[in-house]
N, CA, C and O atoms as a Tinker XYZ file with bonds, in Angstrom:
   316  protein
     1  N    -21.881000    2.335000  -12.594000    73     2
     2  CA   -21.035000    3.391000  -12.104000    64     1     3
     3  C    -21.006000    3.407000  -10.576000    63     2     4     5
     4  O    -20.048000    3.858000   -9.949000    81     3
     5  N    -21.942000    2.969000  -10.088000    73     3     6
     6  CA   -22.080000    3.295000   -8.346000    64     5     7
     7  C    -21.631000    1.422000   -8.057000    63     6     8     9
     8  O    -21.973000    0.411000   -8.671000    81     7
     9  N    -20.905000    1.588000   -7.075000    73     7    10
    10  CA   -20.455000    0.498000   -6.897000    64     9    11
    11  C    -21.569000   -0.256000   -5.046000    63    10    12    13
    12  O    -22.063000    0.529000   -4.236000    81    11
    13  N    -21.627000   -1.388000   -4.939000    73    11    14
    14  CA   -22.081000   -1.803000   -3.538000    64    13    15
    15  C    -21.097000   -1.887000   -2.482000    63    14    16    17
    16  O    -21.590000   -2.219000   -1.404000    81    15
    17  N    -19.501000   -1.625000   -2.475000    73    15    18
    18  CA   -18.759000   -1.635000   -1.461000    64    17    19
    19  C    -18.681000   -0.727000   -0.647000    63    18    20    21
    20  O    -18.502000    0.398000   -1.112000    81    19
    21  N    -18.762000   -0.850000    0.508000    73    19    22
    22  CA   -18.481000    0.071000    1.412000    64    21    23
    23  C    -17.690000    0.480000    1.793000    63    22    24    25
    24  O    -16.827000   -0.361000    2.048000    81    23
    25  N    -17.275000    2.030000    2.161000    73    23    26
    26  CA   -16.809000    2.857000    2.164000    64    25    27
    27  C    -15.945000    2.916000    3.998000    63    26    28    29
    28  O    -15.405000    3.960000    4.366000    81    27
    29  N    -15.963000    2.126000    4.569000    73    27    30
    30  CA   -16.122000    2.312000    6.442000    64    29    31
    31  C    -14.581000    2.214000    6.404000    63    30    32    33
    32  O    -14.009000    3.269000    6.679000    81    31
    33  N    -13.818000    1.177000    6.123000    73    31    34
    34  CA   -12.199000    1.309000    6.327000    64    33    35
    35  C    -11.756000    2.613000    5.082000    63    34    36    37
    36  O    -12.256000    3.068000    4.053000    81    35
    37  N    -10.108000    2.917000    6.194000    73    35    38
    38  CA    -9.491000    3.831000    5.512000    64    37    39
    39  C     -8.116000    3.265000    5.301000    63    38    40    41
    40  O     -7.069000    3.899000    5.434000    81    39
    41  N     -8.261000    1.653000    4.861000    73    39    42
    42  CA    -6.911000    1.029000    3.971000    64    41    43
    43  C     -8.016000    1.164000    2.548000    63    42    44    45
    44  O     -9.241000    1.050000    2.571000    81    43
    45  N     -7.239000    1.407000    1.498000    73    43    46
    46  CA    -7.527000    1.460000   -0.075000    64    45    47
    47  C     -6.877000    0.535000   -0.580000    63    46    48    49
    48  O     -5.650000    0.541000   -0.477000    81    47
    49  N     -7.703000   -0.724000   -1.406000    73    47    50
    50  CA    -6.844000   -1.353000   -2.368000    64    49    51
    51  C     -5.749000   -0.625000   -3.329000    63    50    52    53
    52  O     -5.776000    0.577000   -3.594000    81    51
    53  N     -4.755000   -1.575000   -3.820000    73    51    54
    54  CA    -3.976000   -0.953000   -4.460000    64    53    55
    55  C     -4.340000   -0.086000   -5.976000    63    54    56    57
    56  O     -3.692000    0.838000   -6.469000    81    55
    57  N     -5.733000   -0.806000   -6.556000    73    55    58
    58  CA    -6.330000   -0.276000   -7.381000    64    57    59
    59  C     -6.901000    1.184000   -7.033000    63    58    60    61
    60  O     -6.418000    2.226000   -7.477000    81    59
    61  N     -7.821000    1.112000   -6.315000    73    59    62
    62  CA    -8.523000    2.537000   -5.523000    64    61    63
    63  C     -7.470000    3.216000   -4.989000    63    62    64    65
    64  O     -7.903000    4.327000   -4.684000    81    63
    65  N     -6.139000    3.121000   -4.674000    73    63    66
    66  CA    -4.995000    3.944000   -3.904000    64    65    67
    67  C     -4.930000    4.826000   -5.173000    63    66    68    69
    68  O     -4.970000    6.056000   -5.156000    81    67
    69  N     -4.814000    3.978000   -6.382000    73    67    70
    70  CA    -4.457000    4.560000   -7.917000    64    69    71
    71  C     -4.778000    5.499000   -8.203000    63    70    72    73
    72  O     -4.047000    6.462000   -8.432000    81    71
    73  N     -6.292000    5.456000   -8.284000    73    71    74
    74  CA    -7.089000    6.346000   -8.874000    64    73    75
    75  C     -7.619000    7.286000   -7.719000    63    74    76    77
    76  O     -8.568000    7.949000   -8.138000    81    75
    77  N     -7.381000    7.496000   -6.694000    73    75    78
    78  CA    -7.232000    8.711000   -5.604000    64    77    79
    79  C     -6.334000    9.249000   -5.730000    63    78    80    81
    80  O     -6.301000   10.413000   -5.329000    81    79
    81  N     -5.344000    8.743000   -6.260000    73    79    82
    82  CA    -3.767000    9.501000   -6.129000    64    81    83
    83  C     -3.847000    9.918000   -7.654000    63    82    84    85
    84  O     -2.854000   10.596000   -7.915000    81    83
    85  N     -4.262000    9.837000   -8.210000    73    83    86
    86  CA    -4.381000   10.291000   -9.808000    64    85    87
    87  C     -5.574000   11.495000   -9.684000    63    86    88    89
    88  O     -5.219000   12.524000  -10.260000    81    87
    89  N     -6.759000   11.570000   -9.124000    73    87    90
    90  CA    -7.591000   12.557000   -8.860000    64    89    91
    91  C     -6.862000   13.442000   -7.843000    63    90    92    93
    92  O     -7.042000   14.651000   -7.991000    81    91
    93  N     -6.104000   13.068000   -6.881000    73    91    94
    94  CA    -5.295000   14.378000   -6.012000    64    93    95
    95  C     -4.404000   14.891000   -7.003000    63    94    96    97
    96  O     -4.373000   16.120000   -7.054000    81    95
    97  N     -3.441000   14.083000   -8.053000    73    95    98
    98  CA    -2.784000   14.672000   -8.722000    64    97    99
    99  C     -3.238000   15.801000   -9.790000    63    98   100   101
   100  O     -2.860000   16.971000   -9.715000    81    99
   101  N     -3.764000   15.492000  -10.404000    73    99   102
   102  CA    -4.879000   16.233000  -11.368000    64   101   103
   103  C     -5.667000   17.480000  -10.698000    63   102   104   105
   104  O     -5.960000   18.469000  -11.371000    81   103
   105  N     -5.994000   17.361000   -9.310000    73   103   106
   106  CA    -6.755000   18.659000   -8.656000    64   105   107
   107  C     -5.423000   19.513000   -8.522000    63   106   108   109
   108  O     -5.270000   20.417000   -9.343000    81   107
   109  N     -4.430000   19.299000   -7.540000    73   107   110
   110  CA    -3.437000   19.598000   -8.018000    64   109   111
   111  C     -3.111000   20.262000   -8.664000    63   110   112   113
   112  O     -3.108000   21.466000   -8.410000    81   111
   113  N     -2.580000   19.615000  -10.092000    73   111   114
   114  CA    -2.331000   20.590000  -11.163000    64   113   115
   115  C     -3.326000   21.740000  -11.232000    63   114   116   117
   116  O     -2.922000   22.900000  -11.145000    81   115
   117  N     -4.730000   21.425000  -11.399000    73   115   118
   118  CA    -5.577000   22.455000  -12.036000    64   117   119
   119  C     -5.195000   23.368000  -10.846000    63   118   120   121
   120  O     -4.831000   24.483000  -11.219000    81   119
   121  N     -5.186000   23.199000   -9.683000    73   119   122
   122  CA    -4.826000   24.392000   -8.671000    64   121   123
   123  C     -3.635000   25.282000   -9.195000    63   122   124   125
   124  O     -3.727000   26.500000   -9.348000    81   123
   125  N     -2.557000   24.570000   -9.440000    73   123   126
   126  CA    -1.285000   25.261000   -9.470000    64   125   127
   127  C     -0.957000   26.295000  -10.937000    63   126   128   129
   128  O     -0.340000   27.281000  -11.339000    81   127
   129  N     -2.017000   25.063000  -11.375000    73   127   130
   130  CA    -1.743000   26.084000  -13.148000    64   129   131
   131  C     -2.631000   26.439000  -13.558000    63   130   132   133
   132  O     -2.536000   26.277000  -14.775000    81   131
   133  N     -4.025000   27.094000  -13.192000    73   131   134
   134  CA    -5.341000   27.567000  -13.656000    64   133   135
   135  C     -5.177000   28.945000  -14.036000    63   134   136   137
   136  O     -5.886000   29.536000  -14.851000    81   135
   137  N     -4.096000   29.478000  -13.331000    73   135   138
   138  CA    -3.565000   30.992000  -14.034000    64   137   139
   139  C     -2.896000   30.963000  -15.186000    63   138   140   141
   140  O     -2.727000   31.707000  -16.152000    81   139
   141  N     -2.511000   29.753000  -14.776000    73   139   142
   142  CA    -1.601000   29.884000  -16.694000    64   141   143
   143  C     -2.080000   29.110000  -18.166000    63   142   144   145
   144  O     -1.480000   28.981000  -19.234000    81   143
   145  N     -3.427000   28.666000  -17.716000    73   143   146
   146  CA    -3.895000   27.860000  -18.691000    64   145   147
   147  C     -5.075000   28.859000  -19.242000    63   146   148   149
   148  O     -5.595000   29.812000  -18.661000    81   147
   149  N     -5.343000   28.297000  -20.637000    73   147   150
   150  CA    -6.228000   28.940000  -21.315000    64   149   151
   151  C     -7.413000   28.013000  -21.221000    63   150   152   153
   152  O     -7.261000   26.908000  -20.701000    81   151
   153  N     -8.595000   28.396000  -21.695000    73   151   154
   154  CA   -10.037000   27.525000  -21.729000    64   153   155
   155  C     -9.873000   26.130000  -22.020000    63   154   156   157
   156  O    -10.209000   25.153000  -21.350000    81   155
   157  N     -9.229000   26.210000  -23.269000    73   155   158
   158  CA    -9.064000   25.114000  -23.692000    64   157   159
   159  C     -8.121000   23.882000  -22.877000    63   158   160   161
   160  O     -8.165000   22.661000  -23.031000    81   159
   161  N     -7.215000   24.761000  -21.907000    73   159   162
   162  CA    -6.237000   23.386000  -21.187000    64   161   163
   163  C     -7.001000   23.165000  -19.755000    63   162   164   165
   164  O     -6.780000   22.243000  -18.969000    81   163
   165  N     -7.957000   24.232000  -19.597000    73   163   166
   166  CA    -8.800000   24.075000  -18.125000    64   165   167
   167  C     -9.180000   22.830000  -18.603000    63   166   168   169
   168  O     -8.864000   21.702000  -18.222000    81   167
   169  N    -10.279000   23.402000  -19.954000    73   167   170
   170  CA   -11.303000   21.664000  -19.852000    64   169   171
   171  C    -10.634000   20.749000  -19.707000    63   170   172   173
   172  O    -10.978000   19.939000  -18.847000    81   171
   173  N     -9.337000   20.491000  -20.536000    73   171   174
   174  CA    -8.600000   19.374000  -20.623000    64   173   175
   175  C     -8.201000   18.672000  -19.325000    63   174   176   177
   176  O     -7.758000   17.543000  -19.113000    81   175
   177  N     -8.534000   19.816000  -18.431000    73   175   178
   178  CA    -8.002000   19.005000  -17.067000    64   177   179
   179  C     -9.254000   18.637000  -16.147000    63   178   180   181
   180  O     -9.438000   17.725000  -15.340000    81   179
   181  N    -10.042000   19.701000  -16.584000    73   179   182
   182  CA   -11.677000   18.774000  -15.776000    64   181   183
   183  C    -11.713000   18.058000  -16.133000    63   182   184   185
   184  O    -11.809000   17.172000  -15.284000    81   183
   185  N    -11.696000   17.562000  -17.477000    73   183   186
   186  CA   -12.393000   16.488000  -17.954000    64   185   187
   187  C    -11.790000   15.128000  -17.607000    63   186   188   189
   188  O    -12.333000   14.029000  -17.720000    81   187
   189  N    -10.595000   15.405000  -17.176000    73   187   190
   190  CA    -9.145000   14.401000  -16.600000    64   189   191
   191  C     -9.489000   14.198000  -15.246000    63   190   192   193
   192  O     -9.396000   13.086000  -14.727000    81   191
   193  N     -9.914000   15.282000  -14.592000    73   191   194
   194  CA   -10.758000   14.992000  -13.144000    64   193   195
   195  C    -12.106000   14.776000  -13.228000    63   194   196   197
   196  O    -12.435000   14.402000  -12.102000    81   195
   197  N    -13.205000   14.807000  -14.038000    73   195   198
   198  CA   -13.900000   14.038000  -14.059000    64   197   199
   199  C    -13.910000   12.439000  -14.281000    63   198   200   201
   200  O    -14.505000   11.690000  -13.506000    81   199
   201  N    -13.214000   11.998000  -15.383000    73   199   202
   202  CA   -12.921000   10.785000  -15.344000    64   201   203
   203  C    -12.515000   10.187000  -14.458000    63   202   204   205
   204  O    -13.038000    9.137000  -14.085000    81   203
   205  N    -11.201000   10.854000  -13.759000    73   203   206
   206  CA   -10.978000    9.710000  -12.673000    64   205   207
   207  C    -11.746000   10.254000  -10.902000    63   206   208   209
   208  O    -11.404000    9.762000   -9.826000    81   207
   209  N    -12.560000   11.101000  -11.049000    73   207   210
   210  CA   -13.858000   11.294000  -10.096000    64   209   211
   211  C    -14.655000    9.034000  -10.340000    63   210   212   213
   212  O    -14.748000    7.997000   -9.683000    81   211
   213  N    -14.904000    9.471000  -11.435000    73   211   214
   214  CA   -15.904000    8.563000  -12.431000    64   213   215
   215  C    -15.426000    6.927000  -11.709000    63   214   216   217
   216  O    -16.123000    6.229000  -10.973000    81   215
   217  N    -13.983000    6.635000  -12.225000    73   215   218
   218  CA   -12.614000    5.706000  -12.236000    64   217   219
   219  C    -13.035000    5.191000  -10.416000    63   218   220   221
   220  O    -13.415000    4.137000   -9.904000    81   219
   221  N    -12.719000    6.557000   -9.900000    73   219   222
   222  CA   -12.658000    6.013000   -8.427000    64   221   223
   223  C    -13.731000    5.749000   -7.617000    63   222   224   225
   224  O    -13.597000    5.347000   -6.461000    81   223
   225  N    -15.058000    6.000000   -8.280000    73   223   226
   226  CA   -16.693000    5.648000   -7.574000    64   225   227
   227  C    -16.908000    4.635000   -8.344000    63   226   228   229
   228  O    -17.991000    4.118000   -8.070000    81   227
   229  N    -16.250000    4.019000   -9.356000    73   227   230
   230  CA   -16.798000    2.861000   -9.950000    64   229   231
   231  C    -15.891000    2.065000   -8.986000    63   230   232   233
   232  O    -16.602000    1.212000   -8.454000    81   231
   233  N    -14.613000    1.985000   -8.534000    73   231   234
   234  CA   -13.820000    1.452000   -7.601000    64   233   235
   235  C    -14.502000    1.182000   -5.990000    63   234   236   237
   236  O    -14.056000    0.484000   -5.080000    81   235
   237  N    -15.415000    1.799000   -6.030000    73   235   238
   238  CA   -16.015000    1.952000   -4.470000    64   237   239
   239  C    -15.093000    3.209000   -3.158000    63   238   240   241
   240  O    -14.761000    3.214000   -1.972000    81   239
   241  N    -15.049000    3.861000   -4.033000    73   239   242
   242  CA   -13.983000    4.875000   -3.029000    64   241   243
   243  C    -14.716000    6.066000   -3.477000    63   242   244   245
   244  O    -13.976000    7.048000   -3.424000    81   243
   245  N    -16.146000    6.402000   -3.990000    73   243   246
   246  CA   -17.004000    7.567000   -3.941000    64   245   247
   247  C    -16.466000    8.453000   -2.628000    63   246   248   249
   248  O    -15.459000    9.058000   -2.995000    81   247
   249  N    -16.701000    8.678000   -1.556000    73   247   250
   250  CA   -16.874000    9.308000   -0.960000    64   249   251
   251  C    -15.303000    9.690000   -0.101000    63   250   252   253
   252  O    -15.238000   10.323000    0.953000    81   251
   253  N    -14.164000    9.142000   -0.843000    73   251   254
   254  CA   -13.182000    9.521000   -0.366000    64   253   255
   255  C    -12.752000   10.620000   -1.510000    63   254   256   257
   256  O    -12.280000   11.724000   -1.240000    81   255
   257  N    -13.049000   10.025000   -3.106000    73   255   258
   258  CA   -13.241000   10.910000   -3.921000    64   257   259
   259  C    -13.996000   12.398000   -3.620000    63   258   260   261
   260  O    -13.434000   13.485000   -3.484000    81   259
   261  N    -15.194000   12.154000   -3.570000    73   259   262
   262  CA   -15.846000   13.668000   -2.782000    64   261   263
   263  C    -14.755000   14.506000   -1.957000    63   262   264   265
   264  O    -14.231000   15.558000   -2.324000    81   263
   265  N    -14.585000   13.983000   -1.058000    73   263   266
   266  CA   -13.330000   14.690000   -0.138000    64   265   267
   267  C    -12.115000   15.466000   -0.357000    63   266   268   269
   268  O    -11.591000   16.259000    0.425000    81   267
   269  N    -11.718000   15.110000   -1.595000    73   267   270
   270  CA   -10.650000   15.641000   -2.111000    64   269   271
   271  C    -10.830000   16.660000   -3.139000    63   270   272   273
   272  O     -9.929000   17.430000   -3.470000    81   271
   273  N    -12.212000   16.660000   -3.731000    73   271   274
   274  CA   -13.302000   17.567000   -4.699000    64   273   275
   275  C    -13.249000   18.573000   -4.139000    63   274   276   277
   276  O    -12.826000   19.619000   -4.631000    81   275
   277  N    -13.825000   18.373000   -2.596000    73   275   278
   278  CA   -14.092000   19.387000   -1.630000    64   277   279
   279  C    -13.265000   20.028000   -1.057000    63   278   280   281
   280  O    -13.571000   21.140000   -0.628000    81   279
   281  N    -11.589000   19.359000   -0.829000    73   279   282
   282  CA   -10.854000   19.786000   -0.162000    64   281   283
   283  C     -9.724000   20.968000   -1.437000    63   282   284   285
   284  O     -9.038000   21.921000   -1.068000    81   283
   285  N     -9.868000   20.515000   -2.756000    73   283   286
   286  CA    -8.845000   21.317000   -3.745000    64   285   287
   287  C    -10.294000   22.040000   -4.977000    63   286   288   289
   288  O    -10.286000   22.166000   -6.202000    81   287
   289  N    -11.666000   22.460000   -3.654000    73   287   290
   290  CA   -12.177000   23.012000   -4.805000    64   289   291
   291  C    -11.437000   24.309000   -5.090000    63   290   292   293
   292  O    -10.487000   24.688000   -4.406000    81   291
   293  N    -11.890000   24.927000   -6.071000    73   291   294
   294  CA   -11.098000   26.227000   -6.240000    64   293   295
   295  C    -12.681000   27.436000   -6.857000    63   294   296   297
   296  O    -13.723000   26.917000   -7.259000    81   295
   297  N    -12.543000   28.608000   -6.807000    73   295   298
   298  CA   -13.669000   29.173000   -6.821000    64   297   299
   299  C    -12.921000   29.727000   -8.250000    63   298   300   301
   300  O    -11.817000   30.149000   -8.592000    81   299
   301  N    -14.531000   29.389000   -8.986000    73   299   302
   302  CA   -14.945000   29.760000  -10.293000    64   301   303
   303  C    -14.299000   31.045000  -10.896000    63   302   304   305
   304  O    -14.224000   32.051000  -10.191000    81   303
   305  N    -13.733000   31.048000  -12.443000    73   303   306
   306  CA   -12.881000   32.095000  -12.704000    64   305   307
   307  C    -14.287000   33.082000  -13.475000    63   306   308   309
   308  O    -15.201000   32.647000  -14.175000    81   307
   309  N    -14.045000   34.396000  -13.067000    73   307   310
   310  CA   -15.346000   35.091000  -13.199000    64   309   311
   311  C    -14.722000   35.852000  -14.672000    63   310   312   313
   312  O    -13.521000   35.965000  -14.917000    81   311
   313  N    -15.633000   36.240000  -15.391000    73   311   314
   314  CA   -15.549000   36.556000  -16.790000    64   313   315
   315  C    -15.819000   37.919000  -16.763000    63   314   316
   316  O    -15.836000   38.565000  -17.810000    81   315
């Protein structure tokens, strides 16, 4: 899962462009539609951003991944 490439340039293979742009898309959504989704379509979408969290640190782009975690976190829906 943890890859040995380094992280120092900010060109992304066309593979790693993929799966960053698929984890921005996906944070995204959960931002825009977390009011209108029920439990069941939240998980469906963590679990869609976990995977491609997963997708893009096996790619060697961990820590550009982080960044975008950090940048579309959203604070916890309180019960």
């Amino acid at each position: 899962m943890f890859s040995s490439q380094k992280e120092t340039s900010t060109s992304f293979s066309p593979l790693q462009q993929h799966f960053l742009t698929r984890l921005r898309r996906l944070l995204r959504l959960r931002k825009e539609q977390s009011n209108k989704l029920n439990e069941g379509g939240l998980r469906l979408i963590d679990r869609a951003i976990y995977t491609s969290y997963c997708d893009a640190a096996d790619c060697g782009v961990t820590i550009a991944a982080q960044q975008l975690l950090q940048r579309y976190a959203a604070p916890t829906r309180e019960r």
